[in-house]
N, C-alpha and C positions, 0 to 999 in steps of 0.2 A: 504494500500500500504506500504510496506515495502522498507528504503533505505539502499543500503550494501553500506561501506564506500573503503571495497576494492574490485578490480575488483572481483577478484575469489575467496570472502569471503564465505563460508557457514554461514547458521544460528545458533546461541548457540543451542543446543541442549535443547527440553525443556520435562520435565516426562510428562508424558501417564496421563490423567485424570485417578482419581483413581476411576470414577464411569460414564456410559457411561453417556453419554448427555442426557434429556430428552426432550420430545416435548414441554415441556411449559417452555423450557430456558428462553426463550423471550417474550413468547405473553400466557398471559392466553386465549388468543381466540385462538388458535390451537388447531384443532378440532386430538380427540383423538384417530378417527376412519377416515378412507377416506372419501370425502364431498359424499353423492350420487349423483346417476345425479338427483336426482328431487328437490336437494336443495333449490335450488330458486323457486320451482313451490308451493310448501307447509310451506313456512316458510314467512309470512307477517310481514317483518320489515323495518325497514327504510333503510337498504342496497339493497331489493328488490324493494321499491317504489322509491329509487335514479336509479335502473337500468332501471327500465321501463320508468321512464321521461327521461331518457336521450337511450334512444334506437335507438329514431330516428338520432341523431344528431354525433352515434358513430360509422356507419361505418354498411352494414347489416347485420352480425352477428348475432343474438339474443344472449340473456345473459348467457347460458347455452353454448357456441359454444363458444364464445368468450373467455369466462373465463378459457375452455379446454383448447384454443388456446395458451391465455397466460401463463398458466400454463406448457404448453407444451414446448414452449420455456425457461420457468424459468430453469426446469429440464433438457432440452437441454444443456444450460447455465452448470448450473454444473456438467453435464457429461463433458463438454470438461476440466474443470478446474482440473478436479479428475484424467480424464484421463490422460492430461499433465502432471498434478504431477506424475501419476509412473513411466510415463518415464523420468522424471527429477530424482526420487529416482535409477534410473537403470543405469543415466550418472554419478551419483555423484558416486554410488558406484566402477564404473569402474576409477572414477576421484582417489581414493584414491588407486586402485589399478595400476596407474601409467599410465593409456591408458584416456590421456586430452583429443583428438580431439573431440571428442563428447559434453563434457562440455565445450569447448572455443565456438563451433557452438553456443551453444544453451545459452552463455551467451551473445553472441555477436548477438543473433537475434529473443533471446525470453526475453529478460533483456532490463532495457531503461539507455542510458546513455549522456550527454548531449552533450558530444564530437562526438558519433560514430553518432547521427541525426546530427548534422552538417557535418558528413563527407559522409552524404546519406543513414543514413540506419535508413530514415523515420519511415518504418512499424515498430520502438519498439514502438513508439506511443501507435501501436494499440495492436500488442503481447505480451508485458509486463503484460498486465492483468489479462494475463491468467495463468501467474508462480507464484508461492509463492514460500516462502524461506524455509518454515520448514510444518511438519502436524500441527499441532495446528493454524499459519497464514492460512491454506488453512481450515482446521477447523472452525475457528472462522466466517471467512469470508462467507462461503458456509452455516455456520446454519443460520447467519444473515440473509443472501439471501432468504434462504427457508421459514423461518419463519415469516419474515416484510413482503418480496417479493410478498407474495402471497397477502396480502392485497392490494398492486395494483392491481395484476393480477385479483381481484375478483371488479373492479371499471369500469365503463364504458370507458376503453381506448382498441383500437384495438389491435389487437396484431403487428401491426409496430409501433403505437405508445409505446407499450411498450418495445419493441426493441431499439427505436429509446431512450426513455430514459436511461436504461442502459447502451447501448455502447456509447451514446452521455458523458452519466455522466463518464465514466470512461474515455475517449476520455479527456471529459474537466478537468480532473484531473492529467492529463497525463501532458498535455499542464501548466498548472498552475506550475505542478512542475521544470519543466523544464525553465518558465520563472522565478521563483526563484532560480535555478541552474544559470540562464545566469545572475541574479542581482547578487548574489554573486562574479560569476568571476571577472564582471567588481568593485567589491570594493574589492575584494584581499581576500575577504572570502570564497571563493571554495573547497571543499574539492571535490576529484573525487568520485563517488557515484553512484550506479545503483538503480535503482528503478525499484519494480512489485509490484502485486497484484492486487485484483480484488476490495478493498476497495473502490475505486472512484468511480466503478459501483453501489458499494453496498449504501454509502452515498447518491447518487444521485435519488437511485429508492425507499428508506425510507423517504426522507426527501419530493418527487411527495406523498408515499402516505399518509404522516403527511398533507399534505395540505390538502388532499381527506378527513383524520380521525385524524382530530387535536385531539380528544378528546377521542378516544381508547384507553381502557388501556393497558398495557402492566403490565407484571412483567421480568426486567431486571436480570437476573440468576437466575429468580423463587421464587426471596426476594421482590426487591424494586419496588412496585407497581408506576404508573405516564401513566401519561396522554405520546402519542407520541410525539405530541407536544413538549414538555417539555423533551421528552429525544432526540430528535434532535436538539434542541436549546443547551442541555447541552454537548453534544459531539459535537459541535461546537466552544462553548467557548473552549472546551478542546485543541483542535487541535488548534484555534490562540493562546492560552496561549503559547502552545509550539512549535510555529510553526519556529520559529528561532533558536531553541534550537541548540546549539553546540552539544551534546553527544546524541542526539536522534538517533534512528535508524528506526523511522517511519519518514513517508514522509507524513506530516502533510497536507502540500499543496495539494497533493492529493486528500485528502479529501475533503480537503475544496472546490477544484474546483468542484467534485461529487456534493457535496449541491450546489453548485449555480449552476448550470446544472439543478438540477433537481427543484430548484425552480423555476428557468426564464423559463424554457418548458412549468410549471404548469400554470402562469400566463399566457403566449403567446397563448398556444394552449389549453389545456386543462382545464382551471379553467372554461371557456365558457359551458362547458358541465354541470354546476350550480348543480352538488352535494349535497343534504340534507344534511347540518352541515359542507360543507367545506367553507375554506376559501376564 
């Protein structure tokens, strides 16, 4: 989640990766070809004997249908996120060419700001999520999504449960920050500030399936190998380190409400579904 300090700030401008992205950014388990469908029928591993004990208990889907499902939605997910961004790149352009209405709309009801929901306009709550502020925020965001994401989507959760994690996680990141907006005003520390992004969603549905696969490796930009575990824990600490930072223009809290979203969900409702190897 990204916070702009002035209302009708754009983002710094930031260079074009000088070499595209590759599928093992994040996760050396990113398979390098599309899964087939018979994935699960011929591959006997501990991912496939957590999904058959827990089949009965998740909804009637079988493992193969479910997983579509979820997956179906993740993709879903970032279509609307890609597609709002061009039309955010189409207002802004017209923004510099001197025709605002377009980009006051859509800052005033796809932006979150602490004053305009107290003054009724609830729903940035929920549409802020979906705006980033530059390509590389919407970038970053979107490969995270795709390449953790999926390791929920391939766990014994329905696919409203896994709905319900993401928008919940970005939901309660939303809400967090904004309750850090309203501490600030009342101690004279307010700066006015808009906040988006889809990070609280994305925190909240990495850190459900860190619980699922504490012990997954990952490779973090295809260098530093760790456990998930371990790299949720550590982008954690990150975000309280800076979470009151004066000069930041990440909305720290954001985050952090995404993890505790997606942790309290795991324990309440889904940790019951007794996963081989989670927690």
């Amino acid at each position: 989640m990204l916070s702009f300090v002035r209302l009708a700030r754009t983002a710094r401008p930031c260079p074009a990766p000088s070499k595209p992205f590759s599928a093992s950014f994040f996760s050396k388990a990113t398979p390098k070809r599309p899964i087939p469908f018979n994935f699960f029928k011929h591959h006997p591993s501990t991912l496939v004997s957590g999904l058959r004990q827990a089949r009965l208990k998740s909804g009637s889907l079988g493992p193969q249908r479910r997983f579509a499902a979820n997956q179906f939605i993740l993709n879903g997910l970032i279509g609307v996120n890609v597609a709002l961004y061009g039309y955010q790149t189409y207002i802004w352009v017209q923004a510099k060419q001197g025709y605002m209405d377009n980009f006051k709309k859509h800052m005033q009801n796809w932006t979150m700001n602490l004053r305009d929901v107290k003054n009724g306009y609830w729903w940035q709550t929920v549409t802020c999520m979906f705006s980033h502020g530059g390509f590389m925020h919407l970038g970053f965001n979107m490969l995270t999504f795709w390449s953790l994401g999926r390791m929920l989507c391939a766990m014994p959760v329905t696919p409203g449960q896994f709905t319900l994690v993401v928008l919940g996680s970005g939901l309660a990141g939303n809400l967090l920050w904004l309750a850090q907006q309203q501490l600030q005003e009342q101690t004279g520390k307010y700066r006015p500030a808009r906040a988006l992004g889809f990070s609280g969603a994305v925190t909240g549905t990495v850190t459900a399936a860190a619980c699922f696969l504490p012990r997954e490796k990952i490779g973090v930009f295809g260098v530093i190998n760790m456990p998930l575990w371990m790299f949720v824990v550590g982008y954690g600490i990150y975000d309280g380190y800076y979470l009151n930072g004066e000069n930041t223009q990440v909305a720290h809290a954001g985050h952090l409400g995404g993890m505790a979203f997606g942790l309290v969900y795991y324990f309440l409702r889904l940790r019951k579904l007794k996963f081989p190897g989670s927690i």
